[in-house]
LOFI-487051 format. One line per 3 residues: their letters; for each residue x, y, z of N, C-alpha, C, O. Coordinates in steps of 0.1 Angstrom, whole numbers, plus 5000, padded with zeros to 4 digits. Example, Ala and Ser with C-alpha at 12.3 -4.5 7.8 and 13.67 -1.06 7.14 Angstrom:
<nodes>
AS) 5132 4943 5078 5123 4955 5078 5132 4967 5078 5142 4967 5085  5128 4978 5071 5137 4989 5071 5129 5000 5079 5134 5011 5080 $
</nodes>
This chain:
<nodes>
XXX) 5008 4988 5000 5000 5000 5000 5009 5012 5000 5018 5014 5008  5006 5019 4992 5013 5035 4992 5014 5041 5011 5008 5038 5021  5023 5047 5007 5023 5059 5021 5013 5069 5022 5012 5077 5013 $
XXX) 5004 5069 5033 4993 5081 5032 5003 5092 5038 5011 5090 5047  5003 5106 5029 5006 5117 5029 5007 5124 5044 5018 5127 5049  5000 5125 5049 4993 5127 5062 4983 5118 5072 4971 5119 5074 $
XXX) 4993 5108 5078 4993 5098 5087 4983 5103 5097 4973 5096 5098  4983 5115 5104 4972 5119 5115 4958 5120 5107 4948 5113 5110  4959 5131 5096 4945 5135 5093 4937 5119 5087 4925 5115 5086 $
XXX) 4948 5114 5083 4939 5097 5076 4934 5091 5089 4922 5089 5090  4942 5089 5099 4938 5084 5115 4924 5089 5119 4913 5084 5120  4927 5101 5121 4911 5110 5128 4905 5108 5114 4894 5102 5118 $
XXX) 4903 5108 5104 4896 5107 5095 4889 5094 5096 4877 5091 5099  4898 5086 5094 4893 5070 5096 4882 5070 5108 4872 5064 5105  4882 5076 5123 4882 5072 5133 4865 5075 5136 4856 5070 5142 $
XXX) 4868 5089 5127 4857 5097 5127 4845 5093 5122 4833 5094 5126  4852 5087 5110 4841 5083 5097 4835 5071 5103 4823 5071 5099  4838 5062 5111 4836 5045 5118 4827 5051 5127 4815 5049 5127 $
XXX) 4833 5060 5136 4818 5068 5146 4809 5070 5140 4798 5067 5145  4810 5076 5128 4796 5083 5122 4788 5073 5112 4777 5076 5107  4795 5061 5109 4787 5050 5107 4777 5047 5118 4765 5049 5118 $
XXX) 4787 5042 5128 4782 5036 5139 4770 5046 5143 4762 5038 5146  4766 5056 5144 4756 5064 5150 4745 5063 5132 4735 5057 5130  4750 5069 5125 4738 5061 5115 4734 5047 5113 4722 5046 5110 $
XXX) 4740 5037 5113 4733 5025 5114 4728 5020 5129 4725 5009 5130  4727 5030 5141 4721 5028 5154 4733 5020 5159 4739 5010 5155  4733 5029 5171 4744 5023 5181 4743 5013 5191 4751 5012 5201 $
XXX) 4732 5005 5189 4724 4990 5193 4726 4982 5184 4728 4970 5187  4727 4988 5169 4730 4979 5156 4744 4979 5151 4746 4977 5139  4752 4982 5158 4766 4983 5149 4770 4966 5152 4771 4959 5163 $
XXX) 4773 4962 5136 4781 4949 5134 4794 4951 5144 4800 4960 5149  4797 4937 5143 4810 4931 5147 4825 4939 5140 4836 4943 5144  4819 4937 5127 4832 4944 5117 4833 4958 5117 4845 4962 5115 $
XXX) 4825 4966 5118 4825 4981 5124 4833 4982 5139 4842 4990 5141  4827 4974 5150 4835 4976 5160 4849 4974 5158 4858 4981 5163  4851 4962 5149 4870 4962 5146 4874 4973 5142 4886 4976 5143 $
XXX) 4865 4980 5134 4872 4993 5125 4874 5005 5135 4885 5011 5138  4865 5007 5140 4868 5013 5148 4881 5015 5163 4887 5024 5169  4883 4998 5165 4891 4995 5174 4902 4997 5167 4910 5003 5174 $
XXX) 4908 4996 5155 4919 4999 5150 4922 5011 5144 4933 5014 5139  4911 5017 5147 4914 5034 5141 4918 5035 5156 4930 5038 5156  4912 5035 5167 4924 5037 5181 4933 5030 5182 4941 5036 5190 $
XXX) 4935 5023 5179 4954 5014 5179 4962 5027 5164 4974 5028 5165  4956 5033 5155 4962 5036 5151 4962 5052 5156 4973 5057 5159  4954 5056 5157 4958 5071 5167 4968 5074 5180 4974 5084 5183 $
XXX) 4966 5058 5187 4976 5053 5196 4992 5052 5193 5000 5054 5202  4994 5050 5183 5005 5047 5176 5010 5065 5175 5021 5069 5179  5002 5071 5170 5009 5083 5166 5004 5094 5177 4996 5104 5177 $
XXX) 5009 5089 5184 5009 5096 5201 4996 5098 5206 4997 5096 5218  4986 5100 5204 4971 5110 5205 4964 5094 5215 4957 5085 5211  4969 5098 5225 4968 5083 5238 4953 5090 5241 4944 5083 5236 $
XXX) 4949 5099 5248 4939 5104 5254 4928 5101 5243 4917 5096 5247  4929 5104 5228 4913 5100 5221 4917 5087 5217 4907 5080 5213  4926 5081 5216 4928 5068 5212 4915 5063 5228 4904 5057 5227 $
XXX) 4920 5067 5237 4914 5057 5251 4898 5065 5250 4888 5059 5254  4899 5078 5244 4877 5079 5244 4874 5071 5232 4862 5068 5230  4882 5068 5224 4879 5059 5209 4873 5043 5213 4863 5037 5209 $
XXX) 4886 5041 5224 4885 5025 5230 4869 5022 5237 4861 5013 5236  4870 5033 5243 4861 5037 5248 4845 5032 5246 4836 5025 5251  4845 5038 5238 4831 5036 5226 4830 5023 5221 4819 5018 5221 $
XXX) 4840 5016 5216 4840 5003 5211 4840 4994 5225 4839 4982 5223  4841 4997 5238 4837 4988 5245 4821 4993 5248 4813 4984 5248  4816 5002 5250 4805 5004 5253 4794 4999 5243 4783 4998 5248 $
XXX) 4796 4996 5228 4789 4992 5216 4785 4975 5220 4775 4969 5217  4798 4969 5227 4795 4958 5227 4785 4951 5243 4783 4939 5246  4780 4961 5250 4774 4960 5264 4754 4964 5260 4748 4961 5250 $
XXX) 4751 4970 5270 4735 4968 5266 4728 4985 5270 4716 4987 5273  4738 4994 5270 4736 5006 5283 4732 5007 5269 4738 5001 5260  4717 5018 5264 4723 5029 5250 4724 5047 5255 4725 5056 5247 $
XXX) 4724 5048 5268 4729 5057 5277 4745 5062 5276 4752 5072 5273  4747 5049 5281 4763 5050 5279 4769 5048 5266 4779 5055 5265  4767 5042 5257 4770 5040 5240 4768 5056 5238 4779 5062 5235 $
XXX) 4757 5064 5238 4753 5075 5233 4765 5085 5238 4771 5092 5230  4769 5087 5256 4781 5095 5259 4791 5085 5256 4799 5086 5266  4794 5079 5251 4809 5075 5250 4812 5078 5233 4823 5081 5231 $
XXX) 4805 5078 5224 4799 5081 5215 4806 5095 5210 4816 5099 5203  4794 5102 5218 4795 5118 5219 4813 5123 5222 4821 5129 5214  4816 5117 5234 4829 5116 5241 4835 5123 5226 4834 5133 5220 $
XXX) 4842 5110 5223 4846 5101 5214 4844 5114 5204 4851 5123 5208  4840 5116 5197 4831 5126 5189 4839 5135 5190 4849 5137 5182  4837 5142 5201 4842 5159 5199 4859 5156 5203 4869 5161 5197 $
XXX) 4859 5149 5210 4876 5142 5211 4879 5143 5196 4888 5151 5194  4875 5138 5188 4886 5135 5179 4879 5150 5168 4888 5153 5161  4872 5154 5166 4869 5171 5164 4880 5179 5169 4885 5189 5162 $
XXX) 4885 5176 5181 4890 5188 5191 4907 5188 5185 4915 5198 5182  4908 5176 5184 4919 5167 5180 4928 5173 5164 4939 5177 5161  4913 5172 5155 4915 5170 5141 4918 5190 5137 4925 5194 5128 $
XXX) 4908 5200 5150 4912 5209 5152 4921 5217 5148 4924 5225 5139  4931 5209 5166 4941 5215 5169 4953 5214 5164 4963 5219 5170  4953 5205 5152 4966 5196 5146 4975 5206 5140 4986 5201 5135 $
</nodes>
């Protein structure tokens, strides 16, 4: 695979875009393979230092797989402006 140009903005891009699936196909309804996408879009933000939204990233993908949709919805949100705040300040 080629080198992406800009390692961060593909990361939060990636990360973002997996959240914003996950909240349009209902966050009761996200598949199995969405939650991997997501989990690896935080191992990859992890990687390129950004520990704090990698862990609201992780975050969400453990909450997707439980029964709260309270907590799915703030972990969600979390997650959300984290990597907004993120994609920001870069």
């Amino acid at each position: 695979a080629p080198a992406v140009p800009d390692p961060l903005a593909h990361s939060l891009g990636e990360a973002f875009a997996a959240c914003a699936e996950a909240a349009h196909r209902g966050l009761l309804n996200s598949p199995p393979g969405l939650r991997t996408r997501i989990t690896k879009a935080a191992e990859d933000l992890e990687k390129l230092g950004l520990r704090t939204t990698a862990e609201t990233v992780r975050a969400f993908t453990a909450a997707l797989s439980g029964d709260d949709p309270h907590h799915m919805t703030r972990t969600w949100a979390t997650a959300c402006v984290r990597l907004l705040t993120a994609a920001e300040l870069r």
